[in-house]
N, C-alpha and C positions, 0 to 999 in steps of 0.2 A: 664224153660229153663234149659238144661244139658250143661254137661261138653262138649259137644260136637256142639253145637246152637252157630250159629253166628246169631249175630243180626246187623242189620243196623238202623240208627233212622238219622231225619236231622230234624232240625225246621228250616223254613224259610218265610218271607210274610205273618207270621200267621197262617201258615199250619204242624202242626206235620206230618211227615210220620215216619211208623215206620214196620218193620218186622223181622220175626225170622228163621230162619232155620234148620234144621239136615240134614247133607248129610256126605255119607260116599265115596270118590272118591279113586278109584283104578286105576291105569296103564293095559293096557288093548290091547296086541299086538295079538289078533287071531282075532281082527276083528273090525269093524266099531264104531267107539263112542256110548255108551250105558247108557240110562236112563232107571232105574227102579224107580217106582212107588210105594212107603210102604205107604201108608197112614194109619193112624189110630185113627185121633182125633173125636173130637166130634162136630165142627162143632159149631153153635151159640149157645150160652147157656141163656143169658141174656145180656140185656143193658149194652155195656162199656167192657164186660169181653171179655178176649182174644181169640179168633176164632183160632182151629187147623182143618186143613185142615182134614175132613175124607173121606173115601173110596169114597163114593159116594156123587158129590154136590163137590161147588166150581170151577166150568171148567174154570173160568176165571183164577183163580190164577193157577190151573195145567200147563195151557198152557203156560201163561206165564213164568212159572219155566223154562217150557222146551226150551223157546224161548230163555230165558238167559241164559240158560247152554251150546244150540248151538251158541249161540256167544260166548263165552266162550271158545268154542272147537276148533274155527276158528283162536283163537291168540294165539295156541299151534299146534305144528307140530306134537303131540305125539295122541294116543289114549286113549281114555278114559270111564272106568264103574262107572257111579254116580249113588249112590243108594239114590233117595229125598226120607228121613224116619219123616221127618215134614215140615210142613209150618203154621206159627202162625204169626196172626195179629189185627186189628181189622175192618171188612169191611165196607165200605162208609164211615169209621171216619179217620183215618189214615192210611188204607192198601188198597193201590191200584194194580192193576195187574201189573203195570209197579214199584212198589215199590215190591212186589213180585219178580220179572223179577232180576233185580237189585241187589237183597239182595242177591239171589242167583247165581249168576255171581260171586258178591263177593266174597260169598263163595266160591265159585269155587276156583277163583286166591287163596285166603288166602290159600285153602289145599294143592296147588300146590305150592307156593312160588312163584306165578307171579306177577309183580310188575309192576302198572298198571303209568304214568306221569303223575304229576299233573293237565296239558293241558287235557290229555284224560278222568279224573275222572271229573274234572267242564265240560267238553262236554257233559259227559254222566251223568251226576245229575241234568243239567240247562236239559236236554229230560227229564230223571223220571218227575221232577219236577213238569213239564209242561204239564201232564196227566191231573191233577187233573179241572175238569169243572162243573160246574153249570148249570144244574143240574148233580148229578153224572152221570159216564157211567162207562161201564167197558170197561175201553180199554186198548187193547193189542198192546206193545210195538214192533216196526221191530227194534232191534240197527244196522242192518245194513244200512236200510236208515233214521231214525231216525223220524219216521214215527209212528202213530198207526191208529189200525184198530179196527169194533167193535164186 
């Protein structure tokens, strides 16, 4: 993790979730909200070890970054260039696409100084939460309707 990696973690019902991030966000007035894509990790190594999202593989967790960051975009009236330069977790054990989704949202407010109420963080962590099923899936978070899909 760098100087730069937000990380989110929650234990709850027995369940760790936990993920990482690097994102670099810029202000961004010539044009429509803007997500770029650096990926450069390596992806699974072994048993337990922490999973970075590389170039190619991982679609679950891509999308979801993206799905977080546009909701993200939607509770600022301003524009915005996010460059996702990692995404680290570990998958089917603790990182799910909607704890992806999530981590990254956060990031998002924390680089901007958004400041999300209490009410609205327990809304939206009892939905992350609430991904996780038996057998796994990958499923992909809507925060707008609080919803996922697969």
């Amino acid at each position: 993790m760098n100087a730069n990696s937000y990380r989110w973690t929650k234990y709850k019902n027995g369940i760790s979730s936990v993920a990482v991030v690097s994102i670099n966000v810029e202000s961004y007035s010539v044009g429509p909200n803007t997500i770029i894509e650096n990926y450069s990790g390596q992806g699974f190594n072994s048993q337990g070890a922490i999973e970075s999202v590389p170039p190619i593989g991982y679609e679950s967790w891509k999308i979801a970054a993206k799905h977080g960051l546009e909701y993200a975009f939607s509770l600022t009236k301003d524009n915005w260039k996010v460059t996702i330069n990692s995404i680290e977790g570990r998958s089917v054990t603790d990182t799910t696409p909607s704890v992806v989704a999530y981590t990254i949202f956060r990031a998002f407010c924390d680089k901007i100084n958004l400041t999300l109420s209490e009410e609205v963080i327990s809304k939206l962590e009892e939905f992350v939460l609430s991904a996780w099923t038996n057998p796994y899936k990958e499923l992909i978070p809507d925060f707008y309707t609080l919803t996922f899909s697969e």
